[in-house]
VOPAGU-2260 file (C-alpha; in pm, 1 decimal, decimal comma):
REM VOPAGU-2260
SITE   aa  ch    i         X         Y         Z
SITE  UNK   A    0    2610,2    2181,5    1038,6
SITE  UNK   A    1    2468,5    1992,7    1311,5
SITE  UNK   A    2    2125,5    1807,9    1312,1
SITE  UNK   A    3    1897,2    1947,5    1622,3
SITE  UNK   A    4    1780,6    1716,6    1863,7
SITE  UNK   A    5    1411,4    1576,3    1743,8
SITE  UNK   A    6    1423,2    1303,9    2007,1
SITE  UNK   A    7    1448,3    1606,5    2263,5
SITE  UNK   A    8    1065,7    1689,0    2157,6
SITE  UNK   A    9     973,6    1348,3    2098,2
SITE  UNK   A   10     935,6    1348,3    1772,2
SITE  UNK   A   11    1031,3     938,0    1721,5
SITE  UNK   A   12     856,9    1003,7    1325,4
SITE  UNK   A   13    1198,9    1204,3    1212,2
SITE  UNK   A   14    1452,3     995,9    1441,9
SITE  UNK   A   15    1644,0     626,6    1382,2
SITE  UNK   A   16    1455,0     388,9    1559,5
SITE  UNK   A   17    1676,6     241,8    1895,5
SITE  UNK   A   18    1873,4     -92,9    1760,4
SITE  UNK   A   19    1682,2    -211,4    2042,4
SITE  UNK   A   20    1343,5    -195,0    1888,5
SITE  UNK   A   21    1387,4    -336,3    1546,0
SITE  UNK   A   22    1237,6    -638,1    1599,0
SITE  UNK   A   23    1148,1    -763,3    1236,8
SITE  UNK   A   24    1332,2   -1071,7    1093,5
SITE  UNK   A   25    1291,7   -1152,8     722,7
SITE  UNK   A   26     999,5   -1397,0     786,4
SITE  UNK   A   27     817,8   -1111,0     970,5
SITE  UNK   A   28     841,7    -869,4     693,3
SITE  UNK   A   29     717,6   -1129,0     469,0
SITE  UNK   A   30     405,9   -1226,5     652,7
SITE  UNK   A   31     294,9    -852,8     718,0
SITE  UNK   A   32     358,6    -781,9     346,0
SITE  UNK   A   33     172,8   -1112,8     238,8
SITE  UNK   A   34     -97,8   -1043,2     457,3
SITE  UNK   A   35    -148,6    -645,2     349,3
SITE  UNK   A   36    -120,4    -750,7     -48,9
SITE  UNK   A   37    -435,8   -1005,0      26,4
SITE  UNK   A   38    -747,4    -816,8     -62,6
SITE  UNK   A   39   -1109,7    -766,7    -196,3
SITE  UNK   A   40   -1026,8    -486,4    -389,7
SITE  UNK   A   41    -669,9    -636,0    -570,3
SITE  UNK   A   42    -913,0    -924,0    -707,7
SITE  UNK   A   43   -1146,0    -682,8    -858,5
SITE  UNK   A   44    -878,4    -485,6   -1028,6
SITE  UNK   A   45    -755,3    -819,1   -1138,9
SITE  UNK   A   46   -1125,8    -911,3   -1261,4
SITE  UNK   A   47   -1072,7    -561,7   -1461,9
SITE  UNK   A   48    -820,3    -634,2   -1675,4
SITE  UNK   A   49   -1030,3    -928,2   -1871,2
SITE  UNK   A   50   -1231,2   -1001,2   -2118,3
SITE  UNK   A   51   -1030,9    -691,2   -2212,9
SITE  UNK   A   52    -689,2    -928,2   -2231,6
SITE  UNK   A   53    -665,7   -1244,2   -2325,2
SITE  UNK   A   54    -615,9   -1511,5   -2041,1
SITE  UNK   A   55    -261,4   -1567,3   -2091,5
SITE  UNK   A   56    -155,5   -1181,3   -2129,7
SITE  UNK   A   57    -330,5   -1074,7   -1806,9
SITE  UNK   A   58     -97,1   -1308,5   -1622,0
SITE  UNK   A   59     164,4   -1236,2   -1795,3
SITE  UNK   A   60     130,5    -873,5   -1660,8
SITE  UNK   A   61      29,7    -966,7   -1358,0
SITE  UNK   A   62     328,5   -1167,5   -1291,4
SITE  UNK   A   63     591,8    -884,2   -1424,9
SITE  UNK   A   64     350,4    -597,7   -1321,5
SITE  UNK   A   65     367,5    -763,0    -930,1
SITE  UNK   A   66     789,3    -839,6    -932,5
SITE  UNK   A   67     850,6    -487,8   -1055,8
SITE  UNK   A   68     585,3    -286,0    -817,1
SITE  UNK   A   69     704,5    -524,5    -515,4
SITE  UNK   A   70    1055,0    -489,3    -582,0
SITE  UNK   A   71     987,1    -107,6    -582,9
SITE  UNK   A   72     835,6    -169,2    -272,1
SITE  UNK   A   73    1125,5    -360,9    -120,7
SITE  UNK   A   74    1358,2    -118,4    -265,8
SITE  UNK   A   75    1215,6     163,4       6,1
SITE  UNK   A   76    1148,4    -102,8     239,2
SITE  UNK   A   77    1554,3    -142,8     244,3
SITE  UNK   A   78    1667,2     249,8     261,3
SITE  UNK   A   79    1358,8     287,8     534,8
SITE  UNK   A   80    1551,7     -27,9     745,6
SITE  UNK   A   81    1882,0     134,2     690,8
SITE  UNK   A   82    1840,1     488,5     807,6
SITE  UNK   A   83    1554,3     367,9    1067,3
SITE  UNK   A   84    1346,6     651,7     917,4
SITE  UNK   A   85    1007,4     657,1     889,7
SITE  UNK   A   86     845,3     742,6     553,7
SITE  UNK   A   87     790,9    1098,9     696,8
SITE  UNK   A   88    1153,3    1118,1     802,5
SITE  UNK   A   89    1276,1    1013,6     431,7
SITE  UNK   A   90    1037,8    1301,6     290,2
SITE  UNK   A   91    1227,0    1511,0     532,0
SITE  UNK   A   92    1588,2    1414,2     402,0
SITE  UNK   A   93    1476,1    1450,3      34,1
SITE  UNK   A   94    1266,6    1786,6      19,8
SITE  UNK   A   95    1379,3    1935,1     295,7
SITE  UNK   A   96    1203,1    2023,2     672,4
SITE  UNK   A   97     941,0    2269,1     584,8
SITE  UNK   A   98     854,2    2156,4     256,2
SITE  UNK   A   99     816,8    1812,5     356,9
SITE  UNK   A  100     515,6    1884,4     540,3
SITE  UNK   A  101     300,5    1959,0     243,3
SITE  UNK   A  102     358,9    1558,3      76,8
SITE  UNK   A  103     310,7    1417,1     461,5
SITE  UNK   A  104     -34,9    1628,4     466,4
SITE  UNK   A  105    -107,9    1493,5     150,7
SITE  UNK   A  106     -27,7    1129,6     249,2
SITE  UNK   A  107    -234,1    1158,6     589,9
SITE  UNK   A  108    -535,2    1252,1     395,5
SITE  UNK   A  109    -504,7    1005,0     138,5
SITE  UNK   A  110    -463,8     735,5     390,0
SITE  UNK   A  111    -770,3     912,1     604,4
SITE  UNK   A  112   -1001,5     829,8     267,7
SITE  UNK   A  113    -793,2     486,2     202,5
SITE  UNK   A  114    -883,4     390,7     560,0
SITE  UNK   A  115   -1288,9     510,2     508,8
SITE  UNK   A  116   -1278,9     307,3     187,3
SITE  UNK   A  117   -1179,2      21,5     366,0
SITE  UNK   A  118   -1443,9      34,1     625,1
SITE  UNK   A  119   -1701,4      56,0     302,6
SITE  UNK   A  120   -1538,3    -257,8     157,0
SITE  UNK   A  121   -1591,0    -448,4     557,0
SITE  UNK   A  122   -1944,4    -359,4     580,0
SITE  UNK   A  123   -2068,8    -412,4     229,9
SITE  UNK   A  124   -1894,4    -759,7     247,5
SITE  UNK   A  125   -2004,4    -832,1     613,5
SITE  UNK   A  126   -2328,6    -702,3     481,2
SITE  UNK   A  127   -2353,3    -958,7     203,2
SITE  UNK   A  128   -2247,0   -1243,0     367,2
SITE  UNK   A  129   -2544,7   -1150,2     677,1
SITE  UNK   A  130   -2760,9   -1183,7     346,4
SITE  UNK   A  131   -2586,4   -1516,0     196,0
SITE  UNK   A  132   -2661,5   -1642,9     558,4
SITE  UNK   A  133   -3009,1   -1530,8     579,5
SITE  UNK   A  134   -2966,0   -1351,3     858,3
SITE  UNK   A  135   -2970,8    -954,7     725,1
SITE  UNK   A  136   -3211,4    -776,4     913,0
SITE  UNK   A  137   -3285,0    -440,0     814,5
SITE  UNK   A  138   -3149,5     -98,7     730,6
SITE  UNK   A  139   -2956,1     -89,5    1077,5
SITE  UNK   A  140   -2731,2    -338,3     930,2
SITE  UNK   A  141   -2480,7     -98,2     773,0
SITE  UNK   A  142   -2457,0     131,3    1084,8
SITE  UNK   A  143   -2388,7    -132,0    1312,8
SITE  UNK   A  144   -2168,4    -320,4    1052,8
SITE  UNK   A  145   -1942,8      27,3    1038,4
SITE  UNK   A  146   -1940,7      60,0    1395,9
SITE  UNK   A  147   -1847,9    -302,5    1431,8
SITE  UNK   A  148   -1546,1    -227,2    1165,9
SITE  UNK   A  149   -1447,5      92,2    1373,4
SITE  UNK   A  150   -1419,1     -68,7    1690,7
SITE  UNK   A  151   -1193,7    -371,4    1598,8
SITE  UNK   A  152    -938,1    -101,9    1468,8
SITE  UNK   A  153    -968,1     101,0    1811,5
SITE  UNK   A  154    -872,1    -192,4    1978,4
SITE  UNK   A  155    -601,7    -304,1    1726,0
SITE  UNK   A  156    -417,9      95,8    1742,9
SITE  UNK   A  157    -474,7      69,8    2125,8
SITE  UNK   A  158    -218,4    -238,5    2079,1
SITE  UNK   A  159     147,9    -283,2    1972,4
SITE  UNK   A  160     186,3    -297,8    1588,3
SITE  UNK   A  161     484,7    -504,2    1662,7
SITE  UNK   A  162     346,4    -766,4    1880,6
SITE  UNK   A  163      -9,0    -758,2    1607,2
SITE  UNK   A  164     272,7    -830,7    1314,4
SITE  UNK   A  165     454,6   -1119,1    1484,4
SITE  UNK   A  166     206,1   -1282,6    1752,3
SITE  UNK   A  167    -144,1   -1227,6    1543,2
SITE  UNK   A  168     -83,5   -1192,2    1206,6
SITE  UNK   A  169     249,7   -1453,8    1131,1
SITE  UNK   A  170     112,9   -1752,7    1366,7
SITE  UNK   A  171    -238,7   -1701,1    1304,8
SITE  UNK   A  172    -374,3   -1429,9    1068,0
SITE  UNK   A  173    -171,6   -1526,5     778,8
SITE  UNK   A  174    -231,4   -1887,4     755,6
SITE  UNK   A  175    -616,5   -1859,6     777,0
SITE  UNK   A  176    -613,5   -1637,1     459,0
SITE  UNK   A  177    -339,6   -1880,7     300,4
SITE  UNK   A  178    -591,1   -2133,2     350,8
SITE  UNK   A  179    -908,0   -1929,6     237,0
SITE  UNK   A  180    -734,1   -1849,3     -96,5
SITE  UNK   A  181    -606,4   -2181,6    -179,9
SITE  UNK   A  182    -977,9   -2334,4    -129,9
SITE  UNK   A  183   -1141,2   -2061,8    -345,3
SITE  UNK   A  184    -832,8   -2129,0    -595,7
SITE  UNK   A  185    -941,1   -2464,9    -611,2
SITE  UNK   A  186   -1316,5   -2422,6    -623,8
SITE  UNK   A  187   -1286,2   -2208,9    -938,2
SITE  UNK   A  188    -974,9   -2437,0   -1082,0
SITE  UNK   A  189   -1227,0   -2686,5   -1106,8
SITE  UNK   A  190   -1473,4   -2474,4   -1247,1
SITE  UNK   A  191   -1288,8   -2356,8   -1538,5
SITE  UNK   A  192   -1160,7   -2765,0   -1561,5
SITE  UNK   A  193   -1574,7   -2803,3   -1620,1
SITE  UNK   A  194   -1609,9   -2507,9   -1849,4
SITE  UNK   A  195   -1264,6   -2628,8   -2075,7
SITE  UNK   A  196    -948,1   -2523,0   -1967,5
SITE  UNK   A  197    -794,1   -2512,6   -2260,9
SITE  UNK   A  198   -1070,2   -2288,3   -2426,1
SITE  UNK   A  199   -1072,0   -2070,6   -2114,1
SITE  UNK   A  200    -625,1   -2068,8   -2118,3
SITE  UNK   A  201    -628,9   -1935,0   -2511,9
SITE  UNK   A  202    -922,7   -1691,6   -2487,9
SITE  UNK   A  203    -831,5   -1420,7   -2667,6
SITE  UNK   A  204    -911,0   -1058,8   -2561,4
SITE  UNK   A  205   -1126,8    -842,3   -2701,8
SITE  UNK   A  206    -974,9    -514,9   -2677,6
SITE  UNK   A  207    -991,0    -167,8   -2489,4
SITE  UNK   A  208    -686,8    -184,4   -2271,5
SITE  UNK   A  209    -340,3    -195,8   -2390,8
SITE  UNK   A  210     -96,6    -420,6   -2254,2
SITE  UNK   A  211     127,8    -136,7   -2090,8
SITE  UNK   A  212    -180,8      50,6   -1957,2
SITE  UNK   A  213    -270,1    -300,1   -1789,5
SITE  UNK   A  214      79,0    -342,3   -1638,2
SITE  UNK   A  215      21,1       8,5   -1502,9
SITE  UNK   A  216    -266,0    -119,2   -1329,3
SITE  UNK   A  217     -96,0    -414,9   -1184,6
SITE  UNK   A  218     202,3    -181,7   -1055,9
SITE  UNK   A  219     -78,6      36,7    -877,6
SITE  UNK   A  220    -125,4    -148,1    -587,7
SITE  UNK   A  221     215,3    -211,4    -466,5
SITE  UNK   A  222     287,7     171,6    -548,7
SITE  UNK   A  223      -2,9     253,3    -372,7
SITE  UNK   A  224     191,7     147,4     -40,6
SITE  UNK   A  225     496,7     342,1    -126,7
SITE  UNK   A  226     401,7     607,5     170,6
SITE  UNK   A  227     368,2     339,4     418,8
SITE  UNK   A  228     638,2     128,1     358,4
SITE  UNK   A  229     913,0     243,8     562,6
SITE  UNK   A  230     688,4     328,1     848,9
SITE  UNK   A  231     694,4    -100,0     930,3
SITE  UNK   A  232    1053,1    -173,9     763,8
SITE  UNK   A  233    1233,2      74,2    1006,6
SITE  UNK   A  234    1109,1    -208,9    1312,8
SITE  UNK   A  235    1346,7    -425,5    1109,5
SITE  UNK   A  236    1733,6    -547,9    1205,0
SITE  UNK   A  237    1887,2    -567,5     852,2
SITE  UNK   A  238    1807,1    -384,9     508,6
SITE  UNK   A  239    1857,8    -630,3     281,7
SITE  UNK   A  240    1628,7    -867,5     531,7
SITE  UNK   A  241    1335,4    -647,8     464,1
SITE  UNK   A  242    1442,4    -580,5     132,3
SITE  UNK   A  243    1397,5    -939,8      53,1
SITE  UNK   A  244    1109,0   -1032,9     316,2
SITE  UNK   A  245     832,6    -726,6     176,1
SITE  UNK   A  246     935,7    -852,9    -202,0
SITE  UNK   A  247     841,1   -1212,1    -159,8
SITE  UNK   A  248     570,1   -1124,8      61,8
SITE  UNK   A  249     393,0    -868,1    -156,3
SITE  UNK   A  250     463,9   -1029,0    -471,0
SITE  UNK   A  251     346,3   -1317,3    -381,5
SITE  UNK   A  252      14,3   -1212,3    -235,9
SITE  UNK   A  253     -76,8    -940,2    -541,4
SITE  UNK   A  254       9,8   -1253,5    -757,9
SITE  UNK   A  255    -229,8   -1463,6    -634,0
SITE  UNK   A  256    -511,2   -1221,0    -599,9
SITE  UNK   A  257    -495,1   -1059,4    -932,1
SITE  UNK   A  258    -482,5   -1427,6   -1039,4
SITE  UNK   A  259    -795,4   -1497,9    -843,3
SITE  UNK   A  260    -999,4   -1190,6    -997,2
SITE  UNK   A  261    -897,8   -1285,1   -1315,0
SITE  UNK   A  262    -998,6   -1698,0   -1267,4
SITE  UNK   A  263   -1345,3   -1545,1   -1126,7
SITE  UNK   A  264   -1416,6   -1334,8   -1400,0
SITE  UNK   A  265   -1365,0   -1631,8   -1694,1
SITE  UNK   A  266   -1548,9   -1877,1   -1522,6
SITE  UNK   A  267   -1845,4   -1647,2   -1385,2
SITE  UNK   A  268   -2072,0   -1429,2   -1586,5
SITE  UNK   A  269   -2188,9   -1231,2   -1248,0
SITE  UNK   A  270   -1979,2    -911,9   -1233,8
SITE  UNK   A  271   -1990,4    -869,2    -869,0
SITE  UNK   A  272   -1666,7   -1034,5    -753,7
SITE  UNK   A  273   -1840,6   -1080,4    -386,7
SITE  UNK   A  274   -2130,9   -1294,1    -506,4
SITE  UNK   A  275   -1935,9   -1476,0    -706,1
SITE  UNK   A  276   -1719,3   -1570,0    -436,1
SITE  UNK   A  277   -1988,8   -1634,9    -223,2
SITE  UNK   A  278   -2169,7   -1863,4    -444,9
SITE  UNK   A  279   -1850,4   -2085,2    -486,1
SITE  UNK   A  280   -1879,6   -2418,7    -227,6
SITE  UNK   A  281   -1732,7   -2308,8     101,3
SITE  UNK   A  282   -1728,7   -1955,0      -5,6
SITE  UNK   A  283   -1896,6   -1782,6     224,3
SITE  UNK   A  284   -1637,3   -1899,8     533,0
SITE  UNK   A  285   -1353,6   -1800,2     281,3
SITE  UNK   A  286   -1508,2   -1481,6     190,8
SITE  UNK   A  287   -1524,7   -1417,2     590,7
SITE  UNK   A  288   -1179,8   -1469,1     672,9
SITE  UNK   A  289   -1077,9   -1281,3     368,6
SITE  UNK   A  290   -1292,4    -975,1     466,4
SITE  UNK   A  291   -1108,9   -1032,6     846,5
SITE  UNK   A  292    -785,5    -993,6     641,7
SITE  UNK   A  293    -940,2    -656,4     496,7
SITE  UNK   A  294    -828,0    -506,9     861,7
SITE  UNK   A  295    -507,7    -533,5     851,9
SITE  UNK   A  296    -511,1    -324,2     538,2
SITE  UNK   A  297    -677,8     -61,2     664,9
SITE  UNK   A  298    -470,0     -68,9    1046,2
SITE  UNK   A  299    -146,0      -4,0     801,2
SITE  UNK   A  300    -329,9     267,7     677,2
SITE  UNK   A  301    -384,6     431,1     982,6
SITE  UNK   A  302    -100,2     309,6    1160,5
SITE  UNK   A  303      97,1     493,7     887,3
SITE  UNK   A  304    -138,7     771,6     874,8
SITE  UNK   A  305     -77,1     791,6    1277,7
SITE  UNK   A  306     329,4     797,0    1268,5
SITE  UNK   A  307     258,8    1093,6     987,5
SITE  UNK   A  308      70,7    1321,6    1187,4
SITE  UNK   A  309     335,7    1223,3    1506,5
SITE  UNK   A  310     615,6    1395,2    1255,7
SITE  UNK   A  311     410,1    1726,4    1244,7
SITE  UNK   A  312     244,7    1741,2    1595,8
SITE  UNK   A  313     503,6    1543,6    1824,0
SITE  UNK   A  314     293,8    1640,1    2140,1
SITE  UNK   A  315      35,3    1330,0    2049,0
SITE  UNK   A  316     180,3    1015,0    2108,8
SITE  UNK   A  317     152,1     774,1    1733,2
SITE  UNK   A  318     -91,3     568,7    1964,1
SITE  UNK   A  319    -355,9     860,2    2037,8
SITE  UNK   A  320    -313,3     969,2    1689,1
SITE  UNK   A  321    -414,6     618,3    1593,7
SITE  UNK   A  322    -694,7     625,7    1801,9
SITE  UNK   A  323    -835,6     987,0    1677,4
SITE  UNK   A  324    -794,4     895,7    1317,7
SITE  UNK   A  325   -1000,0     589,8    1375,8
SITE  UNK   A  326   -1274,7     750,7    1518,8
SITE  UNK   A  327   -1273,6    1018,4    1217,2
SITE  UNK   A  328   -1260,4     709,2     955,7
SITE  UNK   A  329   -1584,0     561,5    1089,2
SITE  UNK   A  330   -1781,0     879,1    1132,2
SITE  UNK   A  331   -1612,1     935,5     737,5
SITE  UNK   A  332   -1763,9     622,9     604,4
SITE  UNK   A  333   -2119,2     638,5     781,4
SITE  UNK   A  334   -2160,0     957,1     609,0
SITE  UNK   A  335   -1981,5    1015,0     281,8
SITE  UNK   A  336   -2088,7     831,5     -77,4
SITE  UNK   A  337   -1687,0     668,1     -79,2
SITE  UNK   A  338   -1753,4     468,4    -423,3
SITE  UNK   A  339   -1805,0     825,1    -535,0
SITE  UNK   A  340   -1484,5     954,5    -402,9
SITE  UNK   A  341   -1258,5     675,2    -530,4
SITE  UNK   A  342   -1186,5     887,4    -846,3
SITE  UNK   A  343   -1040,4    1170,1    -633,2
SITE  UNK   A  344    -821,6     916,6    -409,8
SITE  UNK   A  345    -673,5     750,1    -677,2
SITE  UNK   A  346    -582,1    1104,9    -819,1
SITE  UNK   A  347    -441,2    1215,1    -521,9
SITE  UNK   A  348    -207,8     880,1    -527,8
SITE  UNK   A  349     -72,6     954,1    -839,9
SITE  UNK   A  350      99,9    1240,2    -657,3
SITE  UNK   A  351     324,1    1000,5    -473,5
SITE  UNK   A  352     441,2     816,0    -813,9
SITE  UNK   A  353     674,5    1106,4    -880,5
SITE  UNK   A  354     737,4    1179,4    -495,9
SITE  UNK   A  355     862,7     843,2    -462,9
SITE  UNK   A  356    1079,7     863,4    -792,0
SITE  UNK   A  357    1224,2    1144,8    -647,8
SITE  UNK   A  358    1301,1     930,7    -302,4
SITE  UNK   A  359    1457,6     663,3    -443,2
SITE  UNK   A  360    1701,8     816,1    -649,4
SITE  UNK   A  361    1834,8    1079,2    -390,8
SITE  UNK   A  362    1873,9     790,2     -71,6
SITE  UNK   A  363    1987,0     500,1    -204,1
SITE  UNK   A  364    2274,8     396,9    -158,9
SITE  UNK   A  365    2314,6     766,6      72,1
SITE  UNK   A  366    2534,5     719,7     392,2
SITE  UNK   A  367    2400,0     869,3     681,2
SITE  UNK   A  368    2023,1     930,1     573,9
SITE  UNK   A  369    1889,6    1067,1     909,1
SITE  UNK   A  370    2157,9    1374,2     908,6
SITE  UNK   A  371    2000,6    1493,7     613,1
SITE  UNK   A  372    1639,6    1549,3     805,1
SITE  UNK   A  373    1698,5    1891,9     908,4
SITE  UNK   A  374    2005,0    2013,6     655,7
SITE  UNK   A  375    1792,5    2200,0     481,5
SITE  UNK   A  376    1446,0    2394,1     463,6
SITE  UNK   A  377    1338,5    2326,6      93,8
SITE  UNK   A  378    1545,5    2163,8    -133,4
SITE  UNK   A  379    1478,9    2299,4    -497,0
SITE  UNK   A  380    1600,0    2066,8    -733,6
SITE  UNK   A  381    1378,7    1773,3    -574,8
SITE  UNK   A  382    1078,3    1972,4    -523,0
SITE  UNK   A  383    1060,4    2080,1    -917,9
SITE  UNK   A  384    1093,6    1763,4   -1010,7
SITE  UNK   A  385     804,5    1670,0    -823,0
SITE  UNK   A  386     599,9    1857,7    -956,9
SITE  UNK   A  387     755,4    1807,1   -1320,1
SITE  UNK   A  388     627,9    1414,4   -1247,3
SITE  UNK   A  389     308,7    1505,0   -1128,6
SITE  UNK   A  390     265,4    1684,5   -1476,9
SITE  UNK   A  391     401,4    1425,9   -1664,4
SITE  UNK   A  392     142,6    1131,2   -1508,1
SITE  UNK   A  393    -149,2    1325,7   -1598,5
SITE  UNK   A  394     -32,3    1432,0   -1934,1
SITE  UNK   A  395      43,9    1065,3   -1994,0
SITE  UNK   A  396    -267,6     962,8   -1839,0
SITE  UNK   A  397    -466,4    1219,3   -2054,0
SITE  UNK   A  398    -251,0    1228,3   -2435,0
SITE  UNK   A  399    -116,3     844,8   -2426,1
SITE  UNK   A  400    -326,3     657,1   -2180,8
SITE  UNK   A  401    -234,0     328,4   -2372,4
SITE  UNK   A  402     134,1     361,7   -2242,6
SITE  UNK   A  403      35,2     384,0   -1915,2
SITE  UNK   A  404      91,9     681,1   -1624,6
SITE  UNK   A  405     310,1     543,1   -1351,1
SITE  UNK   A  406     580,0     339,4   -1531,1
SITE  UNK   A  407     695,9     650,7   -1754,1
SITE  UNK   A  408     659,3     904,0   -1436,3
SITE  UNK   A  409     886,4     654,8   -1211,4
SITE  UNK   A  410    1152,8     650,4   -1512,4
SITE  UNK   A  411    1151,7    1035,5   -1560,6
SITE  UNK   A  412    1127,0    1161,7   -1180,6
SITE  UNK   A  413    1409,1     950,1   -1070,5
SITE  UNK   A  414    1620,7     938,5   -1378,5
SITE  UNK   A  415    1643,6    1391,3   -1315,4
SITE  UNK   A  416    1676,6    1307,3    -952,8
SITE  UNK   A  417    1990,2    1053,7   -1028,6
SITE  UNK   A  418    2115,5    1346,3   -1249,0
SITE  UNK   A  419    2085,2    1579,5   -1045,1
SITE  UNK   A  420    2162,1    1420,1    -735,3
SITE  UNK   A  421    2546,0    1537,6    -725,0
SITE  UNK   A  422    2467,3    1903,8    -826,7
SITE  UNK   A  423    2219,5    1899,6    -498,3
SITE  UNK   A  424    2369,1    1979,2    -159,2
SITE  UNK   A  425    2221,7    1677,6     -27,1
SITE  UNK   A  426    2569,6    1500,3     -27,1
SITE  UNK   A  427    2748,1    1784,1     124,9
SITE  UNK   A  428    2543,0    1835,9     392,6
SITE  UNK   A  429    2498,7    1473,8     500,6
SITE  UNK   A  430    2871,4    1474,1     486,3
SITE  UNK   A  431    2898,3    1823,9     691,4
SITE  UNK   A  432    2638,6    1706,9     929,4
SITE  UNK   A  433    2804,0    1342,8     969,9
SITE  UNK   A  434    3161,1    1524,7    1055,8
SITE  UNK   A  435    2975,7    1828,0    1295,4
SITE  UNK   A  436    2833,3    1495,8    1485,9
């Protein structure tokens, strides 16, 4: 059975990427990965997990928490390198060419409210540091602080996202917010010195979240990126280059910043994680470049979001898809209450746990990835157990939330899919498509 022609409609979402345009070395996969694991919101989740847990256990599952998310992370990044897919094109190959379009929906809204949340986080921090600076004048403030937001992503989409990865973000992006984080590091290093390190190193915890349901948390964020992952690794020339680049980069970076919320929260009774930053000496420049960082996370999210909606409408280009779901973000988050919403987004991500689980298990180590984009319509056997895992994380969440959601949903979704894998007819038909071609 033969593949049919994608690139004939221009649909570059569901087709290898040209040898010619992966671009990405190791070092570049590393320094986008770095700089989209820096952010606001990973050091208030990592300011969440204490006094509940001790000093020493939070980093303790921050540290194994961050290796295992990343290197499930890298894992994709390497089949998304590989087969040149994007991460539409590998929901394509695993569920099959009309079902596939119901997860991609689902990840372009997600990353349409991920993207508005963002622009929140920008202007309340741009917001506070106007204040900070005493220079906040007024209610306008958060309109033109959102529009301001809005506008620098117009102009980054309008762009190459391989020349803003290796020109902006590796020579000069990156080693700002390297800088930033090692001053604040140091600014509240010396704060718990003055406080009593030692005191502050064996605090115990005092209870209300398990150590498993914390390393769920920690696993979060780099699962959170799952969706997006391929869409940058398929720019890059060898798997096990990107494999290795997005692990060091992303561990390394939710590391650190978990660290940093943590640090914060022992040595500073104020529980907003802005002020406190701000407050530190040379915080509010560090704050700044950190909240300039915050773009980058929220350009992969619509960058992503953009290569989606190119799968299912190929006539718009990924650029003018970019540039519509920008506008829609900004008009989102002048109007809707998004600390309100969070709930719902972070329900809808558990839905791409067990899609993921499913992923890995069926492509890796698959030959010929991209022949399997249009072998079938709906592939059965990876679509129930989809939803099977999408059960299981809220029954976990809801009967044993002390266990954690995510780590028993990965193990179940793609230990059936491993099972099962041979039984499908995803082997056959790569291998039927792969002699037809």
């Amino acid at each position: 059975m033969t593949t049919p022609s994608t690139s004939a409609t221009g649909n570059t979402a569901l087709t290898p990427l040209p040898t010619g345009e992966r671009l990405f070395g190791w070092n570049d996969h590393a320094a986008l990965w770095l700089s989209l694991g820096v952010g606001l919101l990973v050091m208030q989740i990592g300011a969440y997990l204490v006094p509940a847990l001790g000093t020493q256990t939070a980093l303790a599952v921050i540290v194994c928490g961050s290796i295992l998310g990343a290197g499930l992370l890298a894992w994709t990044a390497k089949i998304g390198c590989d087969s040149g897919l994007s991460s539409a094109g590998l929901m394509h190959a695993t569920y099959g060419s009309s079902f596939a379009r119901l997860p991609v929906l689902l990840n372009i809204v997600q990353l349409i409210g991920w993207t508005t949340f963002e622009l929140v986080v920008m202007r309340d921090g741009t917001i506070a540091i106007a204040r900070q600076s005493g220079s906040f004048a007024g209610a306008v403030w958060p309109l033109l602080a959102t529009l301001l937001w809005g506008a620098v992503l117009l102009a980054l989409l309008s762009g190459s996202m391989v020349r803003l990865v290796r020109k902006f973000i590796g020579r000069w992006g990156l080693p700002l917010v390297i800088a930033s984080l090692l001053w604040l590091s140091w600014q509240f290093l010396a704060k718990a010195n003055s406080q009593g390190l030692a005191a502050l190193w064996s605090r115990p915890g005092e209870g209300g979240m398990g150590t498993l349901s914390a390393l769920d948390l920690v696993i979060a964020m780099p699962v959170s990126w799952l969706p997006l992952v391929a869409d940058f690794a398929r720019h890059g020339r060898d798997g096990n280059s990107a494999l290795r680049g997005t692990w060091l980069g992303y561990a390394i970076a939710n590391i650190w910043c978990y660290a940093l919320g943590v640090l914060v929260a022992v040595t500073t009774p104020s529980t907003d994680l802005v002020a406190a930053l701000l407050l530190a000496q040379g915080g509010l420049l560090a704050l700044g470049l950190i909240l300039i960082d915050e773009v980058d996370n929220a350009y992969g999210d619509l960058y992503s979001g953009s290569v989606a909606g190119h799968s299912l409408k190929p006539a718009w280009s990924v650029r003018r898809w970019g540039v519509g779901l920008a506008l829609l973000c900004t008009a989102l988050a002048l109007v809707l209450p998004m600390h309100s919403l969070e709930p719902f987004l972070l329900m809808l991500s558990s839905v791409f746990v067990p899609l993921y689980g499913v992923i890995l298990a069926r492509l890796a180590g698959t030959p010929h990835i991209a022949s399997l984009v249009a072998v079938r319509k709906v592939n059965p056997s990876a679509v129930a157990i989809w939803l099977l895992g999408i059960a299981c994380y809220h029954l976990c969440a809801k009967l044993a939330p002390d266990w954690g959601a995510a780590l028993p949903t990965l193990v179940l979704t793609f230990t059936l899919a491993r099972l099962t894998r041979a039984g499908s007819s995803d082997s056959s038909g790569a291998s039927g498509a792969s002699a037809a071609a």
